[in-house]
PDB file of N, CA, C and O in Angstrom:
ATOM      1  N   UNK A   1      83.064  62.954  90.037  1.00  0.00           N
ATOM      2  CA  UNK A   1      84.197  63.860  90.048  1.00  0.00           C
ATOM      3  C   UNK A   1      85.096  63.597  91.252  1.00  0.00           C
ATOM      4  O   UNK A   1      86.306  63.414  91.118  1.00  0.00           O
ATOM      5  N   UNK A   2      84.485  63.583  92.412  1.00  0.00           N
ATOM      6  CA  UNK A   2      85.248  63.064  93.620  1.00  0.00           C
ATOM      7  C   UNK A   2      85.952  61.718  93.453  1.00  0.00           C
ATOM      8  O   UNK A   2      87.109  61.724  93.875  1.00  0.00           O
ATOM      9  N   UNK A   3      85.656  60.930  93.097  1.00  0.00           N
ATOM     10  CA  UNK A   3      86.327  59.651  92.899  1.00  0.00           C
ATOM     11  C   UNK A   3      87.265  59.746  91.922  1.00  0.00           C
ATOM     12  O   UNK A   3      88.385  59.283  92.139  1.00  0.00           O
ATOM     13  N   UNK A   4      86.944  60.394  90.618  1.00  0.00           N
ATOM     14  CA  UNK A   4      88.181  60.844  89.919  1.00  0.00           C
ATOM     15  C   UNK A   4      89.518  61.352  90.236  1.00  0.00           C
ATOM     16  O   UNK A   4      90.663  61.028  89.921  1.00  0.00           O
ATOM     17  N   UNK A   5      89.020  62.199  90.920  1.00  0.00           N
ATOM     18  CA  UNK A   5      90.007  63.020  92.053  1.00  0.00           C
ATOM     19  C   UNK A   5      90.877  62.499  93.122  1.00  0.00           C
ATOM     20  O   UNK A   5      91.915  63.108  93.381  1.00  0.00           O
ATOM     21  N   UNK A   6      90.607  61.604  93.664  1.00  0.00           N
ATOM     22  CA  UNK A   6      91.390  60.837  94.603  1.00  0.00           C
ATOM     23  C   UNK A   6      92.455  60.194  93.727  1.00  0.00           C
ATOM     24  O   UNK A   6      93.644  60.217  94.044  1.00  0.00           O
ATOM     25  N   UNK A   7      91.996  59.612  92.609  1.00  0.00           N
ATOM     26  CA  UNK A   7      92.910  58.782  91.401  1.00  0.00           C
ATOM     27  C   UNK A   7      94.017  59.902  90.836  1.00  0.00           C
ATOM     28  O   UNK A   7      95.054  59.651  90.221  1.00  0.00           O
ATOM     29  N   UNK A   8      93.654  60.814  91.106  1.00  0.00           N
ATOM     30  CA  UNK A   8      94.539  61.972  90.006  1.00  0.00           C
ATOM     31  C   UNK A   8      95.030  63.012  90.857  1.00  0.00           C
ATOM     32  O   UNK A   8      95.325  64.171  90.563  1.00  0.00           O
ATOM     33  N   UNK A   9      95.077  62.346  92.098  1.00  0.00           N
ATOM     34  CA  UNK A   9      95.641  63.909  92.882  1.00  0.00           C
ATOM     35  C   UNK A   9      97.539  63.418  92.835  1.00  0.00           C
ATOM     36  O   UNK A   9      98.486  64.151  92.550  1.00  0.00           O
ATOM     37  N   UNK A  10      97.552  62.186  93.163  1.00  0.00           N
ATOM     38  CA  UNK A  10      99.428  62.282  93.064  1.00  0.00           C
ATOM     39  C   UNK A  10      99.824  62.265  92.159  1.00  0.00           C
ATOM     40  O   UNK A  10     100.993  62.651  92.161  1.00  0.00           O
ATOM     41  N   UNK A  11      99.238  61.834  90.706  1.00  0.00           N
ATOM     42  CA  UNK A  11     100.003  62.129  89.784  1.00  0.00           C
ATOM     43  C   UNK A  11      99.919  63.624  89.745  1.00  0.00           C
ATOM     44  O   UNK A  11     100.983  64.219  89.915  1.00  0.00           O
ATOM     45  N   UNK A  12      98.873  64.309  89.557  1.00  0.00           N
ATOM     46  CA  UNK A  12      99.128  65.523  89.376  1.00  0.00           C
ATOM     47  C   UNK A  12      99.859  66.428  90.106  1.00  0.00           C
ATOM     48  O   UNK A  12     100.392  67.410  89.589  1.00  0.00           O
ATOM     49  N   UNK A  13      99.928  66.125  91.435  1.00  0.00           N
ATOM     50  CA  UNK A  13     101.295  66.658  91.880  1.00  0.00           C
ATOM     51  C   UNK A  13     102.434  66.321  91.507  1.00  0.00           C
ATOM     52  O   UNK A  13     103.211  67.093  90.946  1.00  0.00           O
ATOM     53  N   UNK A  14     102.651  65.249  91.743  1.00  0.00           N
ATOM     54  CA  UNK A  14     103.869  64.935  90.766  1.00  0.00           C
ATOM     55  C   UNK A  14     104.542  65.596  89.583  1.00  0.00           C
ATOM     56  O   UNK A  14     105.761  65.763  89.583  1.00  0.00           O
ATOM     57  N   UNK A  15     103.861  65.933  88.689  1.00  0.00           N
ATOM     58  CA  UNK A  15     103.972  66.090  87.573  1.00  0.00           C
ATOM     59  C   UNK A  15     103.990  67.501  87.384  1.00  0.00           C
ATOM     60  O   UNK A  15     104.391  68.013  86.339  1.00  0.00           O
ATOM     61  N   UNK A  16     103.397  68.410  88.759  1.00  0.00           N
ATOM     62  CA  UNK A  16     103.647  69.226  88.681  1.00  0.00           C
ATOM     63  C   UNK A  16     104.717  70.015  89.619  1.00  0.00           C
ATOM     64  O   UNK A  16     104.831  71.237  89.703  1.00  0.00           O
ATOM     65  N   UNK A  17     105.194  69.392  90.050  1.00  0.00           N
ATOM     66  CA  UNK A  17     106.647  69.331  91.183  1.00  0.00           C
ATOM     67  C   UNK A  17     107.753  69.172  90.169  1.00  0.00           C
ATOM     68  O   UNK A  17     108.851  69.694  90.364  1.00  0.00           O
ATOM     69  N   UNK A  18     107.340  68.072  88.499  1.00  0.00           N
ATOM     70  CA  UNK A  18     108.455  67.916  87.692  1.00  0.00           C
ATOM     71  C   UNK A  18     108.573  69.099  87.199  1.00  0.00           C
ATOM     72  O   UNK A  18     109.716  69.528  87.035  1.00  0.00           O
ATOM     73  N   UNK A  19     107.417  69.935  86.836  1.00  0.00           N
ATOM     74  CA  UNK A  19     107.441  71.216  85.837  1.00  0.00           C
ATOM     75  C   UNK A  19     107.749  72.496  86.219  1.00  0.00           C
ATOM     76  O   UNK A  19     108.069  73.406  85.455  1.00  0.00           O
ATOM     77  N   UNK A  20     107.613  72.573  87.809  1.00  0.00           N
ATOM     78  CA  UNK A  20     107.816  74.131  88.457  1.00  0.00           C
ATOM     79  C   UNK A  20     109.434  74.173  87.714  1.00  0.00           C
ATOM     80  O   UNK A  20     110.284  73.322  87.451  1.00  0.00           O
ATOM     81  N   UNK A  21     109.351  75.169  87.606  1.00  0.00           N
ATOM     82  CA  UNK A  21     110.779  76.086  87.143  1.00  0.00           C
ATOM     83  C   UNK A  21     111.475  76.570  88.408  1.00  0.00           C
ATOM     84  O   UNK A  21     111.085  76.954  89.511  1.00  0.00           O
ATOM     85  N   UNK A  22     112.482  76.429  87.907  1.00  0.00           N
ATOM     86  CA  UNK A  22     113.930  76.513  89.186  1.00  0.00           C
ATOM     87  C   UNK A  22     113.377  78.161  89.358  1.00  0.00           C
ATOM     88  O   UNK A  22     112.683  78.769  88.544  1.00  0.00           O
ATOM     89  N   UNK A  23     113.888  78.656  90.624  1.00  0.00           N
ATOM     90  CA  UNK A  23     113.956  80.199  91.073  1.00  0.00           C
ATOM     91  C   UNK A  23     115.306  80.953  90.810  1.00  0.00           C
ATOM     92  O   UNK A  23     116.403  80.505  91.144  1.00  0.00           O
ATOM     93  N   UNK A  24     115.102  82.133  90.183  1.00  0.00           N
ATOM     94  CA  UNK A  24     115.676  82.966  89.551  1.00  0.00           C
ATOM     95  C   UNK A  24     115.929  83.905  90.921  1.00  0.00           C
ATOM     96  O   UNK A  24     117.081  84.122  91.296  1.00  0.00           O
ATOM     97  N   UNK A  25     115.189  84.249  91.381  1.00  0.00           N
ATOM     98  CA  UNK A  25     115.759  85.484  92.466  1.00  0.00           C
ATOM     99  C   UNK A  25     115.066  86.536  92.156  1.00  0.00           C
ATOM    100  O   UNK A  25     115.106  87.552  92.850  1.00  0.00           O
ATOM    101  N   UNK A  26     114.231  86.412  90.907  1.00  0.00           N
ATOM    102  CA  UNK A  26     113.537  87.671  90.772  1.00  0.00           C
ATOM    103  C   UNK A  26     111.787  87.165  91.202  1.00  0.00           C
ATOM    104  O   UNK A  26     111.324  86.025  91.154  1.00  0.00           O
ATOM    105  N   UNK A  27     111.243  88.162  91.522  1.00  0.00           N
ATOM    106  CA  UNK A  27     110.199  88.412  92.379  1.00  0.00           C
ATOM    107  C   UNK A  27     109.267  89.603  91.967  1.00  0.00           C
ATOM    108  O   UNK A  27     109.584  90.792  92.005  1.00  0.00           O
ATOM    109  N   UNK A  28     107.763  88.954  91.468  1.00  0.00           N
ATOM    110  CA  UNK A  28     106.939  90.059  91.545  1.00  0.00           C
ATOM    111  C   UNK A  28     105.934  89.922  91.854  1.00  0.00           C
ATOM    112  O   UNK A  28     105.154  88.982  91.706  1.00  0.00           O
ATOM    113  N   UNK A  29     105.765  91.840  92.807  1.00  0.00           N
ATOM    114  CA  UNK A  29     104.780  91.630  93.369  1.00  0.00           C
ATOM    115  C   UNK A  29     103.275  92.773  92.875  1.00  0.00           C
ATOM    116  O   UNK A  29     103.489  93.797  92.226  1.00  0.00           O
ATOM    117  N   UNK A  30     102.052  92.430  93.244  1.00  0.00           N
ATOM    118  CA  UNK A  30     100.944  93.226  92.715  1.00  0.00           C
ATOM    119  C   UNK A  30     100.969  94.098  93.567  1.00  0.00           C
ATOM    120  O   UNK A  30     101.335  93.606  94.635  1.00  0.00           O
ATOM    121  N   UNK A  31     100.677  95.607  93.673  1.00  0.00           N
ATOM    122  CA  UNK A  31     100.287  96.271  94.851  1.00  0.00           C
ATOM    123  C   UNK A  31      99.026  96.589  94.365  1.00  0.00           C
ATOM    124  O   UNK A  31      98.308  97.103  95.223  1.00  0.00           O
ATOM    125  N   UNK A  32      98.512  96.448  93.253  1.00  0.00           N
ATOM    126  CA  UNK A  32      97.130  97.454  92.888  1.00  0.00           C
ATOM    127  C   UNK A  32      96.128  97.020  93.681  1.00  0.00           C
ATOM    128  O   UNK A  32      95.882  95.880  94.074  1.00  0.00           O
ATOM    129  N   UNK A  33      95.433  98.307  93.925  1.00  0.00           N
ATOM    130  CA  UNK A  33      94.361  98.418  94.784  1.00  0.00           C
ATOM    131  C   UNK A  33      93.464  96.915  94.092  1.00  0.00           C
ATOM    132  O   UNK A  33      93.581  96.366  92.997  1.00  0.00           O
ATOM    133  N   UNK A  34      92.559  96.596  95.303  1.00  0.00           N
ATOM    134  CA  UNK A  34      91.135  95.794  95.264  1.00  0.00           C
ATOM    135  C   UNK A  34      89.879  96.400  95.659  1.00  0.00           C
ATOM    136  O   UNK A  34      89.701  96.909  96.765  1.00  0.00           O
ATOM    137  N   UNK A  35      89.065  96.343  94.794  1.00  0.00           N
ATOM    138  CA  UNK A  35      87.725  97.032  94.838  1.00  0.00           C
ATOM    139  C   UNK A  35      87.023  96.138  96.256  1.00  0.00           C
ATOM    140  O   UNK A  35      87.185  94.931  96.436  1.00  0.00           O
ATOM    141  N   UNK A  36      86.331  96.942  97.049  1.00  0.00           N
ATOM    142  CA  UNK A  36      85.536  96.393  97.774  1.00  0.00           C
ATOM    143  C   UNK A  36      83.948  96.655  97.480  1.00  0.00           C
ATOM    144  O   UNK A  36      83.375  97.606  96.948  1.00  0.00           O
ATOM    145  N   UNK A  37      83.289  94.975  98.247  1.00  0.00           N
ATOM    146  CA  UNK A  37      82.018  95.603  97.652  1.00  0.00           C
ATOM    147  C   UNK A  37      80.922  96.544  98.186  1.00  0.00           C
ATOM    148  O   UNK A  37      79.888  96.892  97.617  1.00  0.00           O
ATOM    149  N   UNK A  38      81.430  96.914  99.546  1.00  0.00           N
ATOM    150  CA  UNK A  38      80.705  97.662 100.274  1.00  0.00           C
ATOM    151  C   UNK A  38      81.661  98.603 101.359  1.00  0.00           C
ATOM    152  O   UNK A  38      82.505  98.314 102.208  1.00  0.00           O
ATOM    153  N   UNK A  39      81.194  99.601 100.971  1.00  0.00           N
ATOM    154  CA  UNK A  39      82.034 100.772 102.118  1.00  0.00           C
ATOM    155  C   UNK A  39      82.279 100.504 103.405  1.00  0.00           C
ATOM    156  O   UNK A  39      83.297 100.738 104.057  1.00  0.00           O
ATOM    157  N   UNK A  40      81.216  99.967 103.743  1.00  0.00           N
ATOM    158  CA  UNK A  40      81.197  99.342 105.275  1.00  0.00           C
ATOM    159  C   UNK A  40      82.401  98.059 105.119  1.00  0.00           C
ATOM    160  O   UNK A  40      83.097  97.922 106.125  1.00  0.00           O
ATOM    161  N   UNK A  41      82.618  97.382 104.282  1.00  0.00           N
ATOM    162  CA  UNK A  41      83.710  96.495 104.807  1.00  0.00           C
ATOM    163  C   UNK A  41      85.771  96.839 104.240  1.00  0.00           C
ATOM    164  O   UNK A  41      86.788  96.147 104.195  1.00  0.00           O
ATOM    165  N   UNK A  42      85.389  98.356 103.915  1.00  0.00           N
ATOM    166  CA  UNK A  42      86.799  98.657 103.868  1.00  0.00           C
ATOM    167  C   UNK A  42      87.659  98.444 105.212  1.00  0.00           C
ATOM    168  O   UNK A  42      88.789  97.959 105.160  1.00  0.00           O
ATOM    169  N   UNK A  43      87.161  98.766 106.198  1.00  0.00           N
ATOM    170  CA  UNK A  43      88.204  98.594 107.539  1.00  0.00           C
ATOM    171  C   UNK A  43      88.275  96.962 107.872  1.00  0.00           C
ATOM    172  O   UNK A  43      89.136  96.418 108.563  1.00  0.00           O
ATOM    173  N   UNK A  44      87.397  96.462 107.349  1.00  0.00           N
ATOM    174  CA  UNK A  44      87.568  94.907 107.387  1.00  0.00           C
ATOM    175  C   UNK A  44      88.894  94.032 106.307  1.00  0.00           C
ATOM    176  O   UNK A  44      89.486  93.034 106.719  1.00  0.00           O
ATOM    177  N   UNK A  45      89.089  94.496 105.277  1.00  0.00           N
ATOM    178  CA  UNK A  45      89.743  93.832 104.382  1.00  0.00           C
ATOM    179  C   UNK A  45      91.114  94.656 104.614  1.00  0.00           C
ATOM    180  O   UNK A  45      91.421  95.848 104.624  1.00  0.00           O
ATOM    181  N   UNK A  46      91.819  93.363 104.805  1.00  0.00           N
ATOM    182  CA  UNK A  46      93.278  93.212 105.112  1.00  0.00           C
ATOM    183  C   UNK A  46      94.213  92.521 103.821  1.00  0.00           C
ATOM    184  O   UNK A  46      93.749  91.557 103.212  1.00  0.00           O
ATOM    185  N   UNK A  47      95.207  92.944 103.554  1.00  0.00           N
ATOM    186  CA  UNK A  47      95.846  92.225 102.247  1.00  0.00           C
ATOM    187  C   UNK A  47      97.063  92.297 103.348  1.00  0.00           C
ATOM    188  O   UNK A  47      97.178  93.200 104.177  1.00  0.00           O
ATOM    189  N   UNK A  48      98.239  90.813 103.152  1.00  0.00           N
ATOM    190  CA  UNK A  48      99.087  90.175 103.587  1.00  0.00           C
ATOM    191  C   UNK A  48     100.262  90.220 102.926  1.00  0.00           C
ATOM    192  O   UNK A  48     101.222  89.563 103.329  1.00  0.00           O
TER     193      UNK A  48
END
């Protein structure tokens, strides 16, 4: 798989640099909550 991968990483960028779609100006974003898995690490988890 690794060796595959080295062979197929620029085309696949490539090809996917051809396909991104131009920007519109419109923008969306998620706010919904994320479950945590333990009470103790709510003051830990930060969203950006």
């Amino acid at each position: 798989m690794l060796k595959l991968m080295k062979g197929v990483l620029v085309p696949l960028c490539s090809y996917l640099t051809y396909r991104q779609a131009r920007p519109t100006g419109i923008t969306f974003v998620d706010s919904s909550k994320i479950q945590v898995c333990h009470n103790l690490r709510i003051l830990r988890h930060q969203v950006f």
